[in-house]
C-alpha positions as CSV (number, residue, x, y, z in Angstrom):
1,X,74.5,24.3,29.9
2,X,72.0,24.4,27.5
3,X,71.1,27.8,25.8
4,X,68.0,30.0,25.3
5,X,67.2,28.2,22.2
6,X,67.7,24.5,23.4
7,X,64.9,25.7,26.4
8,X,62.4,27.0,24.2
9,X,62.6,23.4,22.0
10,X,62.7,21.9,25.7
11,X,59.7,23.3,26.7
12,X,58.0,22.6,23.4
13,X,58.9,19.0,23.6
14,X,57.4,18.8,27.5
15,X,54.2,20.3,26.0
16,X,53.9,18.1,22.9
17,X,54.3,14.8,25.2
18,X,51.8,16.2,28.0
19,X,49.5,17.0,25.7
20,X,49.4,13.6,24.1
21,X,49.3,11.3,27.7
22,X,46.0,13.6,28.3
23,X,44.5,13.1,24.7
24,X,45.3,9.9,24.4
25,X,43.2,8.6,26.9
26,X,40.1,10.3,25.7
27,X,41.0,9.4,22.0
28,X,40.8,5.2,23.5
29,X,37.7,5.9,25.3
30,X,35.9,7.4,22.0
31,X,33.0,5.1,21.1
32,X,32.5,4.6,17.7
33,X,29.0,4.7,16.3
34,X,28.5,0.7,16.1
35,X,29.8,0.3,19.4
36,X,27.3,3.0,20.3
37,X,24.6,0.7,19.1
38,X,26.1,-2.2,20.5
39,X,25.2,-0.7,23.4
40,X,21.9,0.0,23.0
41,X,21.2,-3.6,22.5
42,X,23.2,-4.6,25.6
43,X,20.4,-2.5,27.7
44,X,17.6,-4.1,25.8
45,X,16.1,-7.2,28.2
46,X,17.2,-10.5,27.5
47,X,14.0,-12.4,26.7
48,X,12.8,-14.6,23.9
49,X,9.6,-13.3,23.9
50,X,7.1,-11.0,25.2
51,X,3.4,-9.7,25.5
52,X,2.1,-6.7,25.6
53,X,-0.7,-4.6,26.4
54,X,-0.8,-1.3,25.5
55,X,-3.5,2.0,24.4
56,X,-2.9,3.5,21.4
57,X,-4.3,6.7,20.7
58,X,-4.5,8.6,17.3
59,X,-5.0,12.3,16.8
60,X,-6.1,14.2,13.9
61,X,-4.7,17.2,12.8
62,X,-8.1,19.2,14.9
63,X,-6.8,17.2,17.8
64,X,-9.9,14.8,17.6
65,X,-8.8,11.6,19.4
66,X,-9.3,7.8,19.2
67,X,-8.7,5.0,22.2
68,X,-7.9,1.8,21.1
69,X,-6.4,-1.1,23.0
70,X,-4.4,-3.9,21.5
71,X,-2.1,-6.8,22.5
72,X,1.3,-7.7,21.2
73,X,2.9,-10.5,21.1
74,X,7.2,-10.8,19.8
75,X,9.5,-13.3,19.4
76,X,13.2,-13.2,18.8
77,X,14.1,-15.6,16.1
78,X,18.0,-15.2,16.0
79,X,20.3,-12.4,14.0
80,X,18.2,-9.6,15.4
81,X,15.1,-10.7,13.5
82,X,12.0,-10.4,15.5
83,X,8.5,-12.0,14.8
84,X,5.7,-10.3,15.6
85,X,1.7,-10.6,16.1
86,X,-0.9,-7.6,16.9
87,X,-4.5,-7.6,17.7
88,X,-6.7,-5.0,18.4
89,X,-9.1,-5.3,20.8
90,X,-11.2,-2.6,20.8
91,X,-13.3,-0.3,19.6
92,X,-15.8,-2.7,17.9
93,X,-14.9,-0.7,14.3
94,X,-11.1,-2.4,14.2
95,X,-11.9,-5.4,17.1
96,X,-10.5,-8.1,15.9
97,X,-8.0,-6.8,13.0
98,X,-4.1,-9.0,13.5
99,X,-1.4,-8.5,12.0
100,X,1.9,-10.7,11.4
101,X,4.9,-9.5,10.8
102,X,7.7,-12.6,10.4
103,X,11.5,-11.8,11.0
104,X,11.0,-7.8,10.5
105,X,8.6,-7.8,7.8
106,X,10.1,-10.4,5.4
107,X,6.2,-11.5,5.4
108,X,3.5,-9.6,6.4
109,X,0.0,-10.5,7.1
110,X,-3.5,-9.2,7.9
111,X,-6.2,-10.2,9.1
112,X,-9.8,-8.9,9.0
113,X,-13.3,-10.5,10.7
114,X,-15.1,-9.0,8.1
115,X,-13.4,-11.0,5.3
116,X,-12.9,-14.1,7.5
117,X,-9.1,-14.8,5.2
118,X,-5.7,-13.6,5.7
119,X,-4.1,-11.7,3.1
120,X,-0.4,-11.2,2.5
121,X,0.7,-7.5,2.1
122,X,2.6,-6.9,-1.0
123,X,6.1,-5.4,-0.8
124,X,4.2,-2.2,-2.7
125,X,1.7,-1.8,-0.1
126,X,4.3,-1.8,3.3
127,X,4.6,2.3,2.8
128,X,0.8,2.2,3.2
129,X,-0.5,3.8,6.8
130,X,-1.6,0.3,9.0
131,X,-5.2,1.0,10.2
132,X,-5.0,5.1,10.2
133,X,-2.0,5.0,12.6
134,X,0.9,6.9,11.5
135,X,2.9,3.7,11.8
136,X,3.4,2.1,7.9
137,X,3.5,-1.6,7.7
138,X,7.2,-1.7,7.2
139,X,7.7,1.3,10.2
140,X,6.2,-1.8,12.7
141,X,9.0,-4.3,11.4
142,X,11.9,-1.7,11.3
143,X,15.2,-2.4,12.6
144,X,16.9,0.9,12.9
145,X,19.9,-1.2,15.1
146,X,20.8,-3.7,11.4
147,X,24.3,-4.1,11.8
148,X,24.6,-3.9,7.8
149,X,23.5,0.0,8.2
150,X,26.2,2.0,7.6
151,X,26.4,4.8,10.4
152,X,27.8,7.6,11.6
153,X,28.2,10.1,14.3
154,X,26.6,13.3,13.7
155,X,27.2,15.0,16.6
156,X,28.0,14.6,20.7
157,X,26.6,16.6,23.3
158,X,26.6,15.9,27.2
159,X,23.4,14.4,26.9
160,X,23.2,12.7,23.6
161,X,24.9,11.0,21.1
162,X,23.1,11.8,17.4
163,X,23.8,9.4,14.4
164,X,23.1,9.1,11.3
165,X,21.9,5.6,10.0
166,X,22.0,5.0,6.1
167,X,19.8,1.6,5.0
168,X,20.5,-0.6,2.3
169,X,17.2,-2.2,1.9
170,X,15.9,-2.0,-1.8
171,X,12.2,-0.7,-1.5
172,X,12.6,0.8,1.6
173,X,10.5,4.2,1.9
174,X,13.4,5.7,3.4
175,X,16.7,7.3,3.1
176,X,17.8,7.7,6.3
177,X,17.1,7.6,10.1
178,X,18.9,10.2,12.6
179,X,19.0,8.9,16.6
180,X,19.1,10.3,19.3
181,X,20.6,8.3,21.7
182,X,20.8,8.8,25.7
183,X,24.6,8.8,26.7
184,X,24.1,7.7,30.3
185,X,22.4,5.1,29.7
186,X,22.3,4.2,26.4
187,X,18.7,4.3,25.2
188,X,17.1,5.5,21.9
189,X,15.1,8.5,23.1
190,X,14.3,9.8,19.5
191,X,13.9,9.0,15.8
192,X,14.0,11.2,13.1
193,X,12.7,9.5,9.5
194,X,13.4,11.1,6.3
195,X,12.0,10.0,2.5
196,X,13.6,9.2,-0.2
197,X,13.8,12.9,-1.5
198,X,15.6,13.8,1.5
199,X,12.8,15.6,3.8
200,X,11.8,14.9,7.6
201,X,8.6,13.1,7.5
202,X,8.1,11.6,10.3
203,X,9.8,11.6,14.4
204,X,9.2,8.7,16.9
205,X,9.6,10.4,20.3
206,X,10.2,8.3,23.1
207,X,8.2,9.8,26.3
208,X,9.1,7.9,28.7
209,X,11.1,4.2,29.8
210,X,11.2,1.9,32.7
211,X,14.4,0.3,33.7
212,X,14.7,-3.3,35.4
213,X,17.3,-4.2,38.3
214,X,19.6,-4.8,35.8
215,X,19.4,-1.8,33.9
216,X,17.6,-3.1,31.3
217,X,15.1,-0.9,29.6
218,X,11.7,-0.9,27.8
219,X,10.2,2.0,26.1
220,X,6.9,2.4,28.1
221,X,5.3,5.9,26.2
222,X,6.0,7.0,22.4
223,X,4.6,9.4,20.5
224,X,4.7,8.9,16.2
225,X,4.4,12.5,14.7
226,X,3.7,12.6,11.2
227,X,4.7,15.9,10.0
228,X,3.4,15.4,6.2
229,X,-1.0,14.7,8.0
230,X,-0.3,16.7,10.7
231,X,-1.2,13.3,12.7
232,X,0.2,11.7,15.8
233,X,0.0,8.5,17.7
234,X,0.3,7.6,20.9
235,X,1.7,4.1,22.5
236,X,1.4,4.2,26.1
237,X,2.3,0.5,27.6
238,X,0.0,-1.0,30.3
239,X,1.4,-4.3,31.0
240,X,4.5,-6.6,29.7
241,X,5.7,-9.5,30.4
242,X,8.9,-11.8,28.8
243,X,9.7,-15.5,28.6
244,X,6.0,-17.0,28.0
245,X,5.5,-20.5,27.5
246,X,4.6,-20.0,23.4
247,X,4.1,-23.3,21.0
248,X,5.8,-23.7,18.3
249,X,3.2,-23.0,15.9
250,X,1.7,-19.7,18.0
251,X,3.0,-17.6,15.4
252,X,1.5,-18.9,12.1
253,X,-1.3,-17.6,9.9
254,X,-4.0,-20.1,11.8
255,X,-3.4,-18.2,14.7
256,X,-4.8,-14.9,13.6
257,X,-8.1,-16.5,13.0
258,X,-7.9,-17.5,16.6
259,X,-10.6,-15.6,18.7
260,X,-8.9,-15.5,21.1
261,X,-5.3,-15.0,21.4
């Protein structure tokens, strides 16, 4: 018979290996911040291009407002590098303006009617506000998913899952990103930027997103508040479409001289 003393170490022993069959399985379901992102690109559509047309609207710190429509074009060029070309279309102050951004930012152009030539923006010029929207020409070509990112899990709620995302860029205006990731389904519903001193400058909020048959998302409204101007813009997406029959050449410096697009 065993005595009072061989009991209690019984008992102990039963709780010690009950406890771990029911933590173990939660321990082999935690997701790890890159599988986190992994995700997050799993739910983005499959598509080696895309056009959009969208209104963005800028507001001033006296919440004076400004329409403007533009088109976008993208282009996935392999390794999570994306090309892209914008155009605004209206008003008649910035009609005209296109931008190219090739394999997120490595080379950036604009293009102006009133100077009738390209020009290349200089790497010292990509922290520079493009066109009074709060976006900065290296903001439009950010990839906050870089695999070479080192990241981390800040936090886990019900909802969310919040990381902390540390680039390695050299020139980069920015020390860190912090997401906010949807845990259901595994979007990016906000983006917290901060400088290179440390502080909060800026949050991309994402207002609302559409979701295909396959559970694919696209980000349909976003909101940029820039905390330091006291300025927002607004992205709300009116059309998209993926797969277009694109040449070769479509995304080239020629083309933003094109009239039409």
């Amino acid at each position: 018979m065993l005595n009072k003393n061989n009991n209690i170490y019984l008992v102990i022993i039963i709780v010690i290996v009950l406890f771990s069959c029911l933590s173990f399985p939660m321990a082999a379901n935690q997701l790890t911040a890159n599988e986190i992102i992994d995700k997050v690109k799993e739910k983005q559509p499959d598509s080696k291009n895309s056009k959009t047309q969208a209104e963005m609207i800028l507001i001033d710190k006296d919440s004076e407002e400004e329409t403007r429509e533009i088109i976008m074009f993208e282009q996935e060029e392999g390794n999570d590098k994306i090309t892209m070309l914008m155009r605004f279309l209206s008003p008649k102050s910035v009609a005209g303006v296109t931008l190219l951004s090739i394999e997120n930012g490595d080379k950036i152009y604009l293009y102006m009617p009133a100077y009738q030539k390209p020009r290349r923006i200089a790497g010292s010029s990509r922290q520079e506000n493009f066109m009074g929207t709060d976006f900065s020409y290296e903001d439009l070509s950010m990839d906050y998913q870089n695999d070479d990112y080192a990241k981390e899990i800040l936090e886990e709620t019900n909802e969310q899952y919040v990381l902390e995302i540390l680039p390695d860029d050299e020139g980069l205006s920015y020390s860190k990103f912090i997401l906010y990731v949807n845990k259901q389904q595994f979007y990016i519903e906000k983006v917290e930027f901060y400088d290179l001193d440390g502080q909060h400058t800026k949050t991309l909020e994402i207002k609302e997103v559409k979701f295909d048959e396959e559970g694919k998302f696209t980000p349909m409204k976003m909101q940029l508040n820039n905390l330091t101007d006291n300025h927002q813009t607004q992205m709300n997406i009116k059309e998209i479409e993926y797969d277009l029959d694109l040449s070769s050449s479509f995304f080239s410096i020629r083309t933003l001289q094109k009239p039409v697009l």
